[in-house]
C-alpha positions as CSV (number, residue, x, y, z in Angstrom):
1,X,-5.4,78.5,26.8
2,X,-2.0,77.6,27.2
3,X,-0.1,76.9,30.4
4,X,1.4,80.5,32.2
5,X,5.1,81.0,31.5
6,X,7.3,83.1,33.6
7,X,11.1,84.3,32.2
8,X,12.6,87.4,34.2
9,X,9.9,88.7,35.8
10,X,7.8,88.1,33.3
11,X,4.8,86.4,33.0
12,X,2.8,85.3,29.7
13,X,-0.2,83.2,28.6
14,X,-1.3,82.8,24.8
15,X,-5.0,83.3,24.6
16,X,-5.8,83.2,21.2
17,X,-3.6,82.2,18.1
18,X,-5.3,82.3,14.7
19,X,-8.1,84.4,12.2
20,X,-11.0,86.0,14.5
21,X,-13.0,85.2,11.6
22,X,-13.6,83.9,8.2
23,X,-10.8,85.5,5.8
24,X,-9.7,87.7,8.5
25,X,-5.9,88.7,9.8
26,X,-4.6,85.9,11.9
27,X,-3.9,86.8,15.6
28,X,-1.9,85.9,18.4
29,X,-2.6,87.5,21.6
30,X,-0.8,87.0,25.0
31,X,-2.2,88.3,28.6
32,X,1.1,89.5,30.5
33,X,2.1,91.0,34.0
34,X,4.6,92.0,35.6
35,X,6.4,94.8,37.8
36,X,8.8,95.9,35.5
37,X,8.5,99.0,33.8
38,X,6.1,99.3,31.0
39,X,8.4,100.0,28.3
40,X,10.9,96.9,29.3
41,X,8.1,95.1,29.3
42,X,6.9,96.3,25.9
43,X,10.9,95.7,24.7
44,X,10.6,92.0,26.3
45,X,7.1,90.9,24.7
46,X,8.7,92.0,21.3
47,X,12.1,90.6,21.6
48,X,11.3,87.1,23.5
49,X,7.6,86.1,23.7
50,X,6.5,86.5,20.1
51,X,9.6,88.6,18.0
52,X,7.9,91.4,16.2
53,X,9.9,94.7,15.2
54,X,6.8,97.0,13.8
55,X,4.3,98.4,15.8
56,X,1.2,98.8,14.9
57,X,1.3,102.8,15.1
58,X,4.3,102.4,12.9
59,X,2.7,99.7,10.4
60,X,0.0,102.0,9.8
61,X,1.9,104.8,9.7
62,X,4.3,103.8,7.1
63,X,1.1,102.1,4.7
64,X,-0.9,105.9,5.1
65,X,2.6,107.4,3.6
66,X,3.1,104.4,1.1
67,X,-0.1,102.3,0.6
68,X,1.4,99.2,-1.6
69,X,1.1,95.6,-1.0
70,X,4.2,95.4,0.7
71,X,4.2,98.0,3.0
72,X,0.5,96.3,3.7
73,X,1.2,92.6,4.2
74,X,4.1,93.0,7.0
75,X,3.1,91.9,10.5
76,X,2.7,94.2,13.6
77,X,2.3,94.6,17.1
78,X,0.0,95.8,19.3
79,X,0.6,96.9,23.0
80,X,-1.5,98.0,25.2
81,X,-2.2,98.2,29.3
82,X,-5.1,96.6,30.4
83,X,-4.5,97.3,34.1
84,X,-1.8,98.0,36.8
85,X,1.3,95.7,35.8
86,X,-1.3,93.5,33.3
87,X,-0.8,94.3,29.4
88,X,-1.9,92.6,26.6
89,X,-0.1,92.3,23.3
90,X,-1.1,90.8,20.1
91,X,0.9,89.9,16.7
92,X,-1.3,90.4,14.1
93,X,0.0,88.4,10.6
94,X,-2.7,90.2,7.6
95,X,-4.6,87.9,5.6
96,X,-2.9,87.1,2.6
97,X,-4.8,84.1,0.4
């Protein structure tokens, strides 16, 4: 694991960065805390800690309406709260050899 950062109010430690498993997605996952509000939270992990515009409701969302290669192969976010002020959130980057 990597060392604990902390930028307003936040903080955030990389856990994983990489493919789960053999010719899988490749993932990079982050524990975070803090007080702030969920949603600036969410708005903060997305914007400073590992920039990613589409979430993964939205991803999936917009592949189910159009299912091409392009729509598929765009990386997404996942947020999530794992307990009082402690979230995780994971970039996920499809597999694309």
């Amino acid at each position: 694991m990597t060392e604990i950062k902390t930028i307003d109010g936040v903080k955030f430690q990389c856990t994983h960065s990489g493919q789960r498993k053999a010719y899988g997605d490749s993932f990079t996952d982050y524990e975070v805390s803090s007080n702030r509000p969920m949603t600036e939270v969410e708005q903060f992990c997305r914007e400073h800690i590992h920039a990613c515009p589409l979430s993964r409701a939205q991803w999936q969302a917009e592949y189910k309406a159009n299912p091409t290669a392009s729509n598929h192969f765009r990386s997404h976010y996942l947020f999530r709260t794992v307990a009082p002020e402690r979230y995780a959130y994971s970039v996920c980057f499809p597999y694309t050899d």
